[in-house]
N, C-alpha and C positions, 0 to 999 in steps of 0.2 A: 674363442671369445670369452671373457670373463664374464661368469654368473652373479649379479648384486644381489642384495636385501633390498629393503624399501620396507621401515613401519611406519605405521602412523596410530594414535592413542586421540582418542575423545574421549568427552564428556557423557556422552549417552549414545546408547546402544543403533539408534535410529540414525544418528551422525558417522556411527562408525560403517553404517551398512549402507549409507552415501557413497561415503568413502570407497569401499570395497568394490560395488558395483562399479562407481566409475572409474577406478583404475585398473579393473580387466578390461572394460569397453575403449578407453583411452589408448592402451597400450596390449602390445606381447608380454604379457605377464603373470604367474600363476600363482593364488592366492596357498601360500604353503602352511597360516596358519593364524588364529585367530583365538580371542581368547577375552576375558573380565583380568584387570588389574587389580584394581582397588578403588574402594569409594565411587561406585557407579562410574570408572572410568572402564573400557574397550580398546584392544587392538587388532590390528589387522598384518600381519606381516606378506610382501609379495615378493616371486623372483624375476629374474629375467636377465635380459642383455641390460647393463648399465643403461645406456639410452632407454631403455624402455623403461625401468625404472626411475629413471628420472620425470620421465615424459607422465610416469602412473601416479605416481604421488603428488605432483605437481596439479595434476585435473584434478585428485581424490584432496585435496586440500583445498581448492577451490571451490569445489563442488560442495564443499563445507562449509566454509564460510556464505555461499549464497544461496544454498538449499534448504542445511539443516535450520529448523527454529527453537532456537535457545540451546541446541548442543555447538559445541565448540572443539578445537583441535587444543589436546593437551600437550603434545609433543610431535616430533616425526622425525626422522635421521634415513638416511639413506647410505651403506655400506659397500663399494663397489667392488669388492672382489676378497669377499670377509675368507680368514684363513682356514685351516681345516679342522685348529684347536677350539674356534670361535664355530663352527660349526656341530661339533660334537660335543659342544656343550648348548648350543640353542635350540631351540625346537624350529631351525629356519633350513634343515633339509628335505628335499620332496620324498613323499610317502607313498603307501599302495593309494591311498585316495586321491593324491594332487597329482599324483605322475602322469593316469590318462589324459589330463588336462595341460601339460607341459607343452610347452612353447618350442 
């Protein structure tokens, strides 16, 4: 079964860690990496089975719009089965850290 991405980028730090919790509680999903953009922007990148990434981003955006106060979603893309050159260039492969936590 094919492994997705799943990011998503806010406005502030507190909106991004909305995000993040509720799209491992939402779904089979492992948080592989996280990070500051620019201009007080945050993301969060997850993997998992397509459906499950779907299923994580979708609550971790919602969960943003109705949770966070005054942060915001600045973008989010969901990649369902990113290639191997797109992997060895992102930082969206599991690690010694995120690997106990795999799905």
């Amino acid at each position: 079964m094919p492994m997705a991405v799943g990011v998503i980028e806010t406005l502030s730090f507190p909106a991004i860690l909305i995000a993040a919790d509720t799209m491992v509680k939402a779904a089979a999903v492992t948080v592989v990496f996280y990070d500051k953009s620019e201009s007080g922007r945050f993301f969060v990148a997850v993997r998992g089975h397509v459906a499950e990434v779907q299923r994580a981003v979708a609550a971790g955006l919602e969960a943003v719009e109705v949770e966070s106060h005054g942060g915001q979603v600045m973008s989010h893309y969901i990649v369902p089965n990113p290639p191997e050159n797109v992997e060895s260039v992102l930082p969206i492969h599991f690690t010694s850290k995120s690997e106990p936590f795999r799905f």
